[in-house]
C-alpha positions in Angstrom: 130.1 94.3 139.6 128.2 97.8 139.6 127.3 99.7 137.0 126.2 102.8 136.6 123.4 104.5 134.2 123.3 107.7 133.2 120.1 109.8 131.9 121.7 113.2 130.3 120.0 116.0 129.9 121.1 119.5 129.1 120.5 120.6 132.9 120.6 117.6 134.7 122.3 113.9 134.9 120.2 111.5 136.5 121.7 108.3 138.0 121.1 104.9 139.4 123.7 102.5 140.6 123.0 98.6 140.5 123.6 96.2 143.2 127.0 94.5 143.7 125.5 91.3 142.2 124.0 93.4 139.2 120.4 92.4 139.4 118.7 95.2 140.3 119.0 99.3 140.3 118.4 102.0 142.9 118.2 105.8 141.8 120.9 107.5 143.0 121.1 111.0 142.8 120.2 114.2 140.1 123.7 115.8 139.4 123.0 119.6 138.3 125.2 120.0 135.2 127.9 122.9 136.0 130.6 122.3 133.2 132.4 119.4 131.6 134.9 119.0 133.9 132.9 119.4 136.7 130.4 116.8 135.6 133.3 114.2 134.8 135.0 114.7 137.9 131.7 113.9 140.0 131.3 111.2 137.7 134.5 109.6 138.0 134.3 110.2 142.0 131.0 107.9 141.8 132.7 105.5 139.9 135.9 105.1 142.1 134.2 105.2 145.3 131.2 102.3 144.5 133.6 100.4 142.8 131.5 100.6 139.1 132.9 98.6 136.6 130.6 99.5 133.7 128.6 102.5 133.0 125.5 102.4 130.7 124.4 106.0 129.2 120.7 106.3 127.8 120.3 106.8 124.4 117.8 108.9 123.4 116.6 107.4 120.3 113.6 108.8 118.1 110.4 106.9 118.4 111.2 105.2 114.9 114.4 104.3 115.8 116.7 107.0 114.3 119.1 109.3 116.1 118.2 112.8 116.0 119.9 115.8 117.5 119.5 114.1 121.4 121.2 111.4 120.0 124.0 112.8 118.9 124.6 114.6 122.4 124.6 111.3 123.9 127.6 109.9 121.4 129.7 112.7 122.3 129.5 112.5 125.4 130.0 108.7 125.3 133.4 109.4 123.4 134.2 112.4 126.4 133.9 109.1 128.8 135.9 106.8 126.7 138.6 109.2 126.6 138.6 109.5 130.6 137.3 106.1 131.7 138.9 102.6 131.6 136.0 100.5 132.1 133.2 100.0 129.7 130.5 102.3 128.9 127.3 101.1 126.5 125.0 103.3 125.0 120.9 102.0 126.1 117.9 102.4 124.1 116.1 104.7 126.6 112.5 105.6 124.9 110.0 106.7 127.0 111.7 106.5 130.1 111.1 109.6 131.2 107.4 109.6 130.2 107.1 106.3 132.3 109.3 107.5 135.7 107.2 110.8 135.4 103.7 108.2 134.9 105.0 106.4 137.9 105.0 109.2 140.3 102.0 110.7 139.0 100.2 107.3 139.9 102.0 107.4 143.5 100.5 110.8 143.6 103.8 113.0 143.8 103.7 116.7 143.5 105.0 118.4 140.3 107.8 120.1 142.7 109.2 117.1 143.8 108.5 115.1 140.3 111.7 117.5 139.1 113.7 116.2 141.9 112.8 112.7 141.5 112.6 112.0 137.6 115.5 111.7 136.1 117.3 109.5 138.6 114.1 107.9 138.3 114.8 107.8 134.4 118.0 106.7 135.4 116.3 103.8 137.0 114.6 102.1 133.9 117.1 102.6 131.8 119.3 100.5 134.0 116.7 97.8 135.3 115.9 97.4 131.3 119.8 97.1 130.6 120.3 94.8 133.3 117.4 92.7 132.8 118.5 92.2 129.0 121.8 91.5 129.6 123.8 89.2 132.0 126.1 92.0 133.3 128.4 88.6 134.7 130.7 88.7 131.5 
């Protein structure tokens, strides 16, 4: 059972794919947003050829819990997926991900170049491990 998470952003959609067993997540890749159908057609490619049975989208919550603007980008495009998807797709509390993958490759000492490549698949990353971790993905 795979899932995949994603960590939207206006430019860019990080991702990272769990293991078949769902235990543990690997970055995948940093699709460069081009245009809706063009994102959900990579998308659904992804999920048809790993075999992903769920697919868990960050939600980018405000630091006292409220949806802001962000937010609201993520439900919509939640809904897009419902509309084109038959497997589930759950919405993840994803504060401070991105502060902590970009702390995480400052500590391993990667440049600020390649810290754009890397980040939000790395984003991608912790919001999956944290889903997966709280949740027994079995069921």
């Amino acid at each position: 059972m795979r899932t995949l998470a994603l960590d939207l952003g206006k430019k860019r959609i990080g991702l990272a794919i769990s293991d078949a067993l769902g235990i543990t997540a690997q970055p995948l890749e940093v699709l460069t947003r081009t245009d809706r159908a063009g994102d959900l057609d990579h998308l659904k490619a992804i999920i048809r050829n790993m075999n992903v049975t769920r697919v868990v989208v960050g939600l980018p919550l405000n630091m006292d819990g409220t949806a802001g603007e962000k937010a609201d980008e993520a439900y919509e495009f939640v809904e897009l997926l419902n509309g084109e998807l038959n497997i589930p797709i759950k919405l993840w509390d994803e504060r401070l991900t991105t502060m902590e993958a970009s702390r995480i490759l400052l500590q391993a000492d990667v440049s600020r170049k390649k810290r754009k490549k890397v980040d939000d698949k790395m984003a991608a990353q912790l919001i999956l491990q944290s889903y997966l971790s709280a949740n027994d993905t079995k069921t």
